[in-house]
N, C-alpha and C positions, 0 to 999 in steps of 0.2 A: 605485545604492542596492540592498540587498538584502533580498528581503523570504523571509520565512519562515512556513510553515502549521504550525500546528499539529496533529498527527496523534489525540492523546492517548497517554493512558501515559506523559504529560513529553516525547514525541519531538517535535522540530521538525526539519522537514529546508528546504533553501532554496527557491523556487518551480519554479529553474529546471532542478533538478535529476529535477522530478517527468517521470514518460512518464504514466503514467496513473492515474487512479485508479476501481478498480473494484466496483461491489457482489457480494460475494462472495456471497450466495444465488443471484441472476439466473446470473451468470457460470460459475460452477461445477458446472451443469448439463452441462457439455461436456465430454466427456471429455479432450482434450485442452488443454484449461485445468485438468481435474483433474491430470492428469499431466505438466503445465506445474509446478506447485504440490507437486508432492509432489516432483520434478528439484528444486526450487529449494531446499528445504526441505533433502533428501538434501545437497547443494551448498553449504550452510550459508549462503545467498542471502537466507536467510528472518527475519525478528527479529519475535517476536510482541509485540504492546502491550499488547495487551488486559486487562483489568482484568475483563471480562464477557465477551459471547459476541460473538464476532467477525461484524460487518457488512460489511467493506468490505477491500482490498487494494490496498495503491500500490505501484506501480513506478517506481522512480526509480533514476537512471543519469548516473555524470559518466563521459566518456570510456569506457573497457575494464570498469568496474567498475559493479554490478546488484546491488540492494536489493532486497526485498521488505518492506513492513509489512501486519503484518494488525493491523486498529483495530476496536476495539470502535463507532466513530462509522461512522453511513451516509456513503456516499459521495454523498448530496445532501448533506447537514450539511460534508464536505469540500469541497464544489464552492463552498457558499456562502460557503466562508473565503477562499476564493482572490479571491473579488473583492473 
């Protein structure tokens, strides 16, 4: 069975494809999560949802191939879809 989270912005992607999913205020304090993020971005790795101002960024990966979503939703609000 395959189950799928809802990111918002209409995006759903499946569970099993998520690596993580991060708060992008906490997170992005680091320079090299800055410059992870803006690699990704440049790389066109990056697809924004957001509808408002962006809380949170998932990483998700099937095999050779890496997504980025930036969501308007906290990444607790995402954690608690998953279960």
């Amino acid at each position: 069975m395959t189950v799928y989270l809802h990111l918002g912005g209409g995006k759903m992607v499946r569970s099993s494809e998520i690596v993580a999913i991060l708060d992008l205020e906490t997170t992005s304090v680091s320079k090299k999560t800055r410059e992870f993020l803006k690699i990704s971005e440049k790389n066109g790795l990056m697809e924004n949802i957001c509808e408002d101002v962006p809380k949170s960024y998932i990483i998700c990966g099937e095999k050779d191939e890496t997504k980025i979503y930036i969501s308007q939703l906290s990444s607790a609000t995402l954690l608690k879809r998953t279960e």
